[in-house]
N, C-alpha and C positions, 0 to 999 in steps of 0.2 A: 565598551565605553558607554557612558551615558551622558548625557546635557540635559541643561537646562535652557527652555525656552520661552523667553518673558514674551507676551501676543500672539502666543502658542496657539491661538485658537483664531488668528486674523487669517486676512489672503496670504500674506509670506510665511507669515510663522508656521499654521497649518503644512503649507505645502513643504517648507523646511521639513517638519517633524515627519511627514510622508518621506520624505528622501531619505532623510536620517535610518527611518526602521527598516529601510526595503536596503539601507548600508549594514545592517546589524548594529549599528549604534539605538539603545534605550534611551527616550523622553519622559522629560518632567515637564510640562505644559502653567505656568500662569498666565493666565488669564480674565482681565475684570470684565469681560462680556458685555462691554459695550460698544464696541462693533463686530467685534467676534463671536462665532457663532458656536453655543456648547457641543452640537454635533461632531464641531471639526475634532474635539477634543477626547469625544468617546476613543475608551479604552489607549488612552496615551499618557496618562496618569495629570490631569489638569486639576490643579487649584485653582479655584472661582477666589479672584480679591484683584487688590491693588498692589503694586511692584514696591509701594510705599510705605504697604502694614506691615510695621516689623511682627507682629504676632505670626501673621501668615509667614512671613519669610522662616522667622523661627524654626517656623512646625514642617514648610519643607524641605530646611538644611538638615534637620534632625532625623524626619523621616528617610533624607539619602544624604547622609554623608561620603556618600562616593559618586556624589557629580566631579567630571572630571573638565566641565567646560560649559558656558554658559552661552549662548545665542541672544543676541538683546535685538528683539525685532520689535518691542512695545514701545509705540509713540503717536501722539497723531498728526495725522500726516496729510489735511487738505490745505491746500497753501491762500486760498482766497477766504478762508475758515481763521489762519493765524493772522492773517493783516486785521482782522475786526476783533479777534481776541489775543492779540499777543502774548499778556500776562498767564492766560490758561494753558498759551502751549508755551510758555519759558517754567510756567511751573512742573505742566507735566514731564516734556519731555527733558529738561535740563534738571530741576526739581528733583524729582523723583527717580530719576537716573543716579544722582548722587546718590542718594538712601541708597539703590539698590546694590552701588558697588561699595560701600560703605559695608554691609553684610556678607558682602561677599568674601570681602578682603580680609575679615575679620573671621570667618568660618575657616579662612586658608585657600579658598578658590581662584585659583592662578591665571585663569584662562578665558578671557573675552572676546567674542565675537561680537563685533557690532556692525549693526544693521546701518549705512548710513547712506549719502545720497549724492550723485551729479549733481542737484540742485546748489552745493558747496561752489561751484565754478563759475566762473565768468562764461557767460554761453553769448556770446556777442556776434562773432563770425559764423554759427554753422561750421567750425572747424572741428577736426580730431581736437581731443585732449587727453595727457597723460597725466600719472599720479606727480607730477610737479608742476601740475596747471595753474595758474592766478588763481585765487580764491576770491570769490565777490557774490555771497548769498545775497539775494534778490527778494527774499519774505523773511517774516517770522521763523518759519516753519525752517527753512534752508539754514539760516542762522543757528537754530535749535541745534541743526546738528553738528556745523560747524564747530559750537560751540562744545558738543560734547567729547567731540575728536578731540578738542584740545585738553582736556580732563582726563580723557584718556590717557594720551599722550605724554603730559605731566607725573599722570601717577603711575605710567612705566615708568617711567624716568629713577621716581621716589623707590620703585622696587612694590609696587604695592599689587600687582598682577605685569602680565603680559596682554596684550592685545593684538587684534585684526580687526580696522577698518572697512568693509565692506561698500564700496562708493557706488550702490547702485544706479544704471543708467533707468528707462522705463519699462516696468514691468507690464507687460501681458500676458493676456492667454489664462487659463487650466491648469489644475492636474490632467496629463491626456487620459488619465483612468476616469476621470470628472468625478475623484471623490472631493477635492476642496474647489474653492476659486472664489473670487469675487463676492464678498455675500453684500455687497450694496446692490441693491438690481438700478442704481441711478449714478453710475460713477463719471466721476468728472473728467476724465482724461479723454485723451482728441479720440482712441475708439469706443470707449462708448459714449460720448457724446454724435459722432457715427452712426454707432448701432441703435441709438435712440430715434436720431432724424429718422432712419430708416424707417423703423417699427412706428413711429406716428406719424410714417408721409408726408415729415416734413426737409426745408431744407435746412442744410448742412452749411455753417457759414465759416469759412478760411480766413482769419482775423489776420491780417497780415499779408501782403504779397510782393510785398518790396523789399524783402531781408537778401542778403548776398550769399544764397542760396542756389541750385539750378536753377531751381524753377520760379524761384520769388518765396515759395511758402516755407516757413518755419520749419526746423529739421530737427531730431530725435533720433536718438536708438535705441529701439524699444527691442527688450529683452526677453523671449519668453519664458516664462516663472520658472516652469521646469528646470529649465538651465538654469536660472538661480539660485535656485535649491539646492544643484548640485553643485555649483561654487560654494554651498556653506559645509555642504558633506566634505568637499576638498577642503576645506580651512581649518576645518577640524582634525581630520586623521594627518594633515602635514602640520597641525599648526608647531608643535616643537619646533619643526626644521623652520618656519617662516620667523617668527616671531622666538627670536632666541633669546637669552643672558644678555647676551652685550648688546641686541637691537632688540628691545622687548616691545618695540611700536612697531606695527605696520603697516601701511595703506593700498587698496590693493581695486583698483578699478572690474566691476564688474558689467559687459557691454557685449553688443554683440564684436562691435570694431567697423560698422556699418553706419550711415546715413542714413534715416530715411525721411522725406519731408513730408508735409500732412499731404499735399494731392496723391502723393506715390500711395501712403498710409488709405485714403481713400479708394485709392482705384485697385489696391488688395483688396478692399474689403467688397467691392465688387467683382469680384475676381471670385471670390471663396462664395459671395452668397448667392450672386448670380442676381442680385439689385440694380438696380440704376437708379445712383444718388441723384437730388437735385442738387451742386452746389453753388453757394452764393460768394460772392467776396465783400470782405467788411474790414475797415480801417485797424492797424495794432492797435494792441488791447494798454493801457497802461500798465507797466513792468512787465512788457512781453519782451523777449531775447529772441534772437536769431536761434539759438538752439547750439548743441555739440556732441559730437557720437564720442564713445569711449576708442580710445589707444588701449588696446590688451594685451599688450606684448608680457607686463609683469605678472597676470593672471597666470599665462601660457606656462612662464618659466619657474614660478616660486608655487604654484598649484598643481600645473597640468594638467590645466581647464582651459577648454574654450567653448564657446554659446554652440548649439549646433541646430536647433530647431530656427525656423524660416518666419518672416513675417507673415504668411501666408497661414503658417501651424498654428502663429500666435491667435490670429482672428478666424480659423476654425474651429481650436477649442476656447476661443472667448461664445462666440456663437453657440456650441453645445453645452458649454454651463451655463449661459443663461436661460436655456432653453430647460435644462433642468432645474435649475434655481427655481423658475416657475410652479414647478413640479411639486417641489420640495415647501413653497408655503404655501 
């Protein structure tokens, strides 16, 4: 087999395209390298451009007309980044989405994998939620993708490819080989916002402690990457049997099926690093949610996939690629 992987060269796509080769499936990598890093891409056949140059598209449908499935992991993806620019992330990520499957569909390429997000959901309670959860995106960014499921979704309908919605919950962690990860050494999420307090000695502030939670603090279910990677290798080699003729949509929650709230999140990562955080508490943030771990029951039985790495694995190897990261510029 081989795919194509639009962000091919980002935190997910990378590690995708490592999962992918170590499956024997072949990668085709674009990438406009503006958060992606060219390293991730050596030797995985990456095109440097935009998902939206039809030239580039052209010259890499022609160079492999035997892609036989496409991975859509390119979009941007900081949510307090789309509330100030909206219009930049409806163009890119909705925008240029359409070009992309617009080429696709016209080359004859049947078969979509998309990258999409929890962030789609009502996250109000800290409760489980399954692939038939409320829908109520809460930024730009969650919108974005909402809105592209629906496009998708439509143009199965029309016969114009098949699809798999990918709902990821939050990614952490490595490659555990630390050949990709993270190439922001300043990322926004509750660990490395974490791992940052820590490394400048400062405190760690828990925005939030009155959500209907255990503990009060906001909850998550952070996924480590690896395992995500390998829900796209499953989506791939099952994708015929998921996404058929008569259901050509699918959606498909990817999660651990865990809880876990920012103190617990915390007191892992003292746990792994052997730190002692300071933490402070500080009032909800506006548009903060209570948070929702994934229901993966549908993963289980339409993939046969489940998460298996530990919050624990997740913030040891976030902790060793950053330690490399370093390294490396």
């Amino acid at each position: 087999m081989k795919v194509l992987i639009t962000g091919g060269a980002g935190y997910i796509g990378s590690t995708v395209a490592t999962a992918c080769i170590e499956a024997g499936i072949e990668t085709v990598l674009i990438d406009d390298l503006s958060t992606g890093r060219r390293d991730f891409g050596e030797g995985r056949g990456l095109y440097v451009g935009d998902i939206a140059d039809g030239a580039l598209l052209d010259r890499v449908l022609t160079d492999h007309p035997d892609i036989d499935a496409v991975i859509h992991c390119a979009a941007r993806i900081v949510v307090s980044e789309s509330v100030t620019d909206p219009l930049g992330y409806y163009d890119t990520n909705v925008g240029k989405t359409i070009v992309l499957l617009r080429r696709l569909r016209d080359a004859g390429i049947g078969r979509i994998v998309f990258s999409s997000s929890a962030a789609v959901y009502s996250a109000e309670g800290g409760q489980g939620v399954d692939e038939t959860g409320e829908l109520a995106p809460s930024s730009p960014y969650a919108t974005t993708k909402a809105m592209v499921e629906r496009v998708l979704q439509d143009s199965a309908d029309a016969g114009d490819f098949r699809a798999i919605a990918l709902r990821y919950f939050n990614p952490i962690g490595a490659d555990p080989r630390l050949r990709t990860g993270l190439q922001n050494p300043l990322p926004t999420h509750a660990l490395g916002v974490i791992m940052r307090a820590s490394a400048n000695g400062e405190a760690f502030s828990i925005t939030g402690t009155d959500w209907a939670t255990r503990d009060g603090s906001g909850l998550r279910d952070y996924i480590h990457v690896w395992d995500l990677a390998l829900a796209h290798v499953a989506a791939v080699q099952r994708f015929d049997e998921v996404a058929t003729e008569s259901e050509p949509y699918q959606v498909i929650n990817i999660g651990t099926g865990d809880g876990v709230t920012v103190r617990e999140l915390a007191a892992a990562f003292e746990r792994v690093s052997g730190a002692q955080l300071r933490i402070v508490e500080a009032p909800r943030r506006a548009g903060d949610q209570a948070g929702a771990y994934a229901i993966v029951d549908r993963a289980a039985e339409v993939l046969g996939w489940r998460a298996e790495r530990s919050i624990e694995d997740g913030v040891r190897d976030a902790l060793a690629w950053a330690e490399k990261l370093r390294s490396l510029d």
